[in-house]
C-alpha positions in Angstrom: 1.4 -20.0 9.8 0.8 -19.9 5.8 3.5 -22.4 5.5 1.6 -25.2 7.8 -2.0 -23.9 6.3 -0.5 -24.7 2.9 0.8 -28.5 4.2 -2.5 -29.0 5.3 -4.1 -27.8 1.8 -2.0 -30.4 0.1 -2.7 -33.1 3.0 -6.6 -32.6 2.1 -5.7 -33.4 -1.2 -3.3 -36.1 -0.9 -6.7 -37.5 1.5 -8.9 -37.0 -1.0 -7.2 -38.9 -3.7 -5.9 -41.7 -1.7 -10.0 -42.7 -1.1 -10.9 -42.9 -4.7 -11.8 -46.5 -5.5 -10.7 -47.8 -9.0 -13.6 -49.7 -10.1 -16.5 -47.2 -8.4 -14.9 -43.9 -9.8 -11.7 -44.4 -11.6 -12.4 -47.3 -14.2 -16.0 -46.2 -15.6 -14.1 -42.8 -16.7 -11.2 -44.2 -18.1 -8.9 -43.2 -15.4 -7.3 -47.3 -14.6 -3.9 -48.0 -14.5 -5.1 -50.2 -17.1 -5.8 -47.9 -19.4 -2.8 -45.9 -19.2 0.0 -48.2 -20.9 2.9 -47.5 -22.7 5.4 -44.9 -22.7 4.0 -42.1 -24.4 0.7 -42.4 -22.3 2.5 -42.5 -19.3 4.3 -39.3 -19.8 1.1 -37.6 -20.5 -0.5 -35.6 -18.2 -3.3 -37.8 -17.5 -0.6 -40.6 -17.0 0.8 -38.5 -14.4 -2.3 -38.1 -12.5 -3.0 -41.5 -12.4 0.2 -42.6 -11.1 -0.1 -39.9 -8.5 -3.4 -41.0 -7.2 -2.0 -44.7 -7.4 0.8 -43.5 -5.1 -1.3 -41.6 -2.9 -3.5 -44.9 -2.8 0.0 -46.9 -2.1 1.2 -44.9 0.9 -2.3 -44.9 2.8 -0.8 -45.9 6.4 1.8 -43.1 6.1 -0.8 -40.2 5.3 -2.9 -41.7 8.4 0.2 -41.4 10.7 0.5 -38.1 9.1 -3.1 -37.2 9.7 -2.6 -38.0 13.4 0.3 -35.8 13.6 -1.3 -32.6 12.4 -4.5 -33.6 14.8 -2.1 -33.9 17.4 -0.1 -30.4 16.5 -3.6 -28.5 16.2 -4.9 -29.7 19.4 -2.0 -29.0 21.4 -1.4 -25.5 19.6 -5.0 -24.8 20.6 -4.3 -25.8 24.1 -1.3 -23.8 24.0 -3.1 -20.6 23.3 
């Protein structure tokens, strides 16, 4: 039970950083791909963060599928009890 309310903490997040749009939120605070070139920027912590939400942005149709899974597991654990 803390094991799948934990997966579905990190689900919420992995949502909430794959709808971020670049030029609305992320370029106007410095937080591009663009501005985050060369090695020793992208080793840094911000560098990290931005490749993460990049990747999260990347693999959109696998989180949905994802999504539909745990809506699925939920509503049929619910039915169950």
């Amino acid at each position: 039970m803390v094991i799948r309310t934990l997966f579905e903490g990190f689900l919420l997040l992995a949502n909430s950083l794959a709808i971020l749009n670049e030029d609305r939120f992320l370029a106007p605070r410095g937080w591009s791909l663009n501005d985050v070139s060369g090695d020793a920027r992208v080793k840094s912590l911000k560098g990290q963060l931005i490749g993460l939400i990049y990747a999260t942005q990347y693999l959109r149709l696998p989180l949905s599928m994802l999504n539909v899974l745990i809506i699925l597991v939920k509503l049929v654990s619910g039915i169950v009890q």
